[in-house]
TORKOL-4160 file (C-alpha; in steps of 0.2 Angstrom, whole numbers, padded with zeros to 4 digits, m for minus):
127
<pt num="1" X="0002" Y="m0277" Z="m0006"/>
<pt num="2" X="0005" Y="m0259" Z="m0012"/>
<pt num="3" X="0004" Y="m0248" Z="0002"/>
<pt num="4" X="m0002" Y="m0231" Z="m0005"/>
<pt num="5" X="0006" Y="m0221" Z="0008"/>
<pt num="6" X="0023" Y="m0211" Z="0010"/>
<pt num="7" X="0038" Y="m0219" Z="0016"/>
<pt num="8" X="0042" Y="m0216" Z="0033"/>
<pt num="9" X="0058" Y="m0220" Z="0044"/>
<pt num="10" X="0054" Y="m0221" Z="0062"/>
<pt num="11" X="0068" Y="m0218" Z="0072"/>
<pt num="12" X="0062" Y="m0220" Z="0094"/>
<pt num="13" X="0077" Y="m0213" Z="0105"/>
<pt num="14" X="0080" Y="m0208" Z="0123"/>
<pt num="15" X="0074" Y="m0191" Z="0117"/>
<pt num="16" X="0058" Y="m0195" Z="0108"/>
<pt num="17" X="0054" Y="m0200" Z="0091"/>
<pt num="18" X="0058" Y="m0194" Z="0075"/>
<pt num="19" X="0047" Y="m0200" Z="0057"/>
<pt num="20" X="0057" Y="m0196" Z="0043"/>
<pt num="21" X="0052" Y="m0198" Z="0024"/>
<pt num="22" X="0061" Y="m0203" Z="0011"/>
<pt num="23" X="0070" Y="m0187" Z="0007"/>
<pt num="24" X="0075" Y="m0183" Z="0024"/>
<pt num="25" X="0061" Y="m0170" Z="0029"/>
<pt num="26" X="0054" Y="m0172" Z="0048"/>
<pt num="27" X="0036" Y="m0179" Z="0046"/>
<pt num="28" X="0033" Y="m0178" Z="0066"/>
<pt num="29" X="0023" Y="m0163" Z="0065"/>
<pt num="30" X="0010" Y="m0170" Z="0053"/>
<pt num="31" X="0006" Y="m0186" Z="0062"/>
<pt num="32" X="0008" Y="m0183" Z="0081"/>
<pt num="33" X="m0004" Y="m0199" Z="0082"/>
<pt num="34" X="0011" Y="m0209" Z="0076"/>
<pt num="35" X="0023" Y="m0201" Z="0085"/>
<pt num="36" X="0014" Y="m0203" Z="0100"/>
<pt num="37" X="0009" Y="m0221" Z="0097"/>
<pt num="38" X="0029" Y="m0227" Z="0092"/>
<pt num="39" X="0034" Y="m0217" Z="0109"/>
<pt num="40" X="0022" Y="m0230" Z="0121"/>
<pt num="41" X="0024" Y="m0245" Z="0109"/>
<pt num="42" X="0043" Y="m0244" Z="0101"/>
<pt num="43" X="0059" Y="m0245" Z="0114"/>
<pt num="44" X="0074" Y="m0233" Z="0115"/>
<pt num="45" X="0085" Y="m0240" Z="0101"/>
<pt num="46" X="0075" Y="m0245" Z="0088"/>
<pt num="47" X="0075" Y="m0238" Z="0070"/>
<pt num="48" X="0058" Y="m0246" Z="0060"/>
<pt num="49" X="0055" Y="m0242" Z="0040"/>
<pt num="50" X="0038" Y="m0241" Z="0036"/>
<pt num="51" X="0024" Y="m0234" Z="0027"/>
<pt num="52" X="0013" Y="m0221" Z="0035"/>
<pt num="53" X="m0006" Y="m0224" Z="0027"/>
<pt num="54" X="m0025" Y="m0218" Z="0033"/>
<pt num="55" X="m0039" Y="m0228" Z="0031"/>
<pt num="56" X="m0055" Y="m0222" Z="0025"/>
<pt num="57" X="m0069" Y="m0232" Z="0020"/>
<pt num="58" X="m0060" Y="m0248" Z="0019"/>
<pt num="59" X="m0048" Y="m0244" Z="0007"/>
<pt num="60" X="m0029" Y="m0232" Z="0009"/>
<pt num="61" X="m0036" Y="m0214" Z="0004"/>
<pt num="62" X="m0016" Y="m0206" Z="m0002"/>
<pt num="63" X="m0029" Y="m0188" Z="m0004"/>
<pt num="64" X="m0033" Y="m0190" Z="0014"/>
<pt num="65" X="m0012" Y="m0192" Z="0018"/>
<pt num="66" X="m0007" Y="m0178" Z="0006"/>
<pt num="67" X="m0019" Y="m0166" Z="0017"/>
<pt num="68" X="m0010" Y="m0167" Z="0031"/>
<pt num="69" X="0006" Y="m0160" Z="0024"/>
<pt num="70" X="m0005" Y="m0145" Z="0018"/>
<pt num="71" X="m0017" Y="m0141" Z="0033"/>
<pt num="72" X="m0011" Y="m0128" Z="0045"/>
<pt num="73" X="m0005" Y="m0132" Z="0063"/>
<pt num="74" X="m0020" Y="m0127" Z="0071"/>
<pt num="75" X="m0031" Y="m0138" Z="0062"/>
<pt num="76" X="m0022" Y="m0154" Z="0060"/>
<pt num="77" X="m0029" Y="m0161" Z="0078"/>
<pt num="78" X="m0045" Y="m0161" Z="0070"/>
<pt num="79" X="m0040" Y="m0167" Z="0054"/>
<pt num="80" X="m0030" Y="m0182" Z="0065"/>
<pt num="81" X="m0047" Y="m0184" Z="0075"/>
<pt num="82" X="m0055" Y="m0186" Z="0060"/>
<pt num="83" X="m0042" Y="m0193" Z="0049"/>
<pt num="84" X="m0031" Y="m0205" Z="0060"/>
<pt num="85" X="m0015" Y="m0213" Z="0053"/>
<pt num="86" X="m0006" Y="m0228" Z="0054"/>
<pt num="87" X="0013" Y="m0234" Z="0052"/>
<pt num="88" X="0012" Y="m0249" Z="0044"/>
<pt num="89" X="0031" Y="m0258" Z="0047"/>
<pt num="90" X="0041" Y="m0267" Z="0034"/>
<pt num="91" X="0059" Y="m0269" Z="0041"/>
<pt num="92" X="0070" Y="m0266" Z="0058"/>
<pt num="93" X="0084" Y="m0258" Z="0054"/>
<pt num="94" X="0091" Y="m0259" Z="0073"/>
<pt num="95" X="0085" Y="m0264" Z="0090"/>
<pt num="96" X="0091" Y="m0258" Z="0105"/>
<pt num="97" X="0105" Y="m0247" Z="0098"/>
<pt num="98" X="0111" Y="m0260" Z="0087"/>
<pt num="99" X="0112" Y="m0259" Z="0069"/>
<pt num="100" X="0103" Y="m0272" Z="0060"/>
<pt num="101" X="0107" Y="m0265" Z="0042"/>
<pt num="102" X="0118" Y="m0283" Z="0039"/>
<pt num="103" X="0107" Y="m0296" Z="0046"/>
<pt num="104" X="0100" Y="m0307" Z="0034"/>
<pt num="105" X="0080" Y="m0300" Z="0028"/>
<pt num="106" X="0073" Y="m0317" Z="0036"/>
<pt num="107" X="0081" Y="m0312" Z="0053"/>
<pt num="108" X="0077" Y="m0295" Z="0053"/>
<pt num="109" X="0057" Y="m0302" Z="0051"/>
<pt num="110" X="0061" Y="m0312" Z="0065"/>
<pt num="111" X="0066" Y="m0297" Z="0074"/>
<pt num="112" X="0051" Y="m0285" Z="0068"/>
<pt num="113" X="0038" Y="m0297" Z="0071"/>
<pt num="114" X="0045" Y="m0300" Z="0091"/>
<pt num="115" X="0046" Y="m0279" Z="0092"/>
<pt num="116" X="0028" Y="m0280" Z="0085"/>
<pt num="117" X="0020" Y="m0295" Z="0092"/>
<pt num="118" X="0013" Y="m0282" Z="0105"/>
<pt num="119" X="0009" Y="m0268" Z="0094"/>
<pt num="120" X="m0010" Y="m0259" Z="0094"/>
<pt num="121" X="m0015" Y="m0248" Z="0082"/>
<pt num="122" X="m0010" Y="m0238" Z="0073"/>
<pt num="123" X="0005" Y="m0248" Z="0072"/>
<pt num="124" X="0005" Y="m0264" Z="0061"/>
<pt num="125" X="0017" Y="m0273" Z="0053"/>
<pt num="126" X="0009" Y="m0283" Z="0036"/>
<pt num="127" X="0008" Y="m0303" Z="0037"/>
C-alpha cells in the first residue's frame, strides 16, 4: 500500500523524541500527538522510519497533513483534536542504542514487529 503521508524518522532518546522528515527539518511541533504517543510506547534507543498519515473518512487525507505544517501554534491543538495523526512504521533502524542499518530486512521485521507487538494507536506498523 501507498501511504500518502510524509516520511518521518522517529528517533526516541533519553531526552525525548525527535520526528524528523526526509530533509532533516524537526516535525515535532506539528504532531505533539505522535511525539507523545512514541515517548509512552517506543524505548530509549530505538530509531523507527515511518510514515506520518491522518485518517479522515476512511481514507489518508494528505490535505488534512499539509495543514498542520501551515496552522499556527495556537491552533494546532485543535487542529490535532480534530485531526489526529498517526505513525505508521515501516523499518527499525536500531534498538536499544544499537544500530540496525546492516541487519538483513527480514530481521529487521522481526525486530519491528516485537518493538510493535504492544503498540496502540496512533502507532501501527502495516501487516
Amino acid at each position: 500500500m501507498k501511504w500518502d503521508g510524509f516520511r518521518t524518522v522517529c528517533l526516541v532518546g533519553t531526552g525525548g523524541v525527535s520526528l524528523m522528515s526526509r530533509q532533516n527539518k524537526d516535525l515535532g511541533r506539528y504532531f505533539p500527538d505522535l511525539v507523545v504517543a512514541a515517548a509512552e510506547q517506543i524505548p530509549p534507543g530505538c530509531v523507527v522510519d515511518g510514515e506520518a498519515v491522518i485518517w479522515s473518512g476512511g481514507r489518508l487525507d494528505f490535505d488534512a497533513l499539509q495543514r498542520r505544517l501551515v496552522t499556527s501554534k495556537a491552533a494546532l491543538p485543535a487542529l490535532v483534536r480534530e485531526l489526529p495523526a498517526s505513525f505508521v512504521a515501516f523499518d527499525v533502524l536500531a534498538v536499544a542504542g544499537h544500530d540496525t542499518r546492516m541487519v538483513p530486512l527480514s530481521e529487521r521485521r522481526a525486530l519491528l514487529e516485537e518493538l510493535a507487538r504492544d503498540w496502540s494507536a496512533p502507532l501501527t506498523s502495516p501487516p
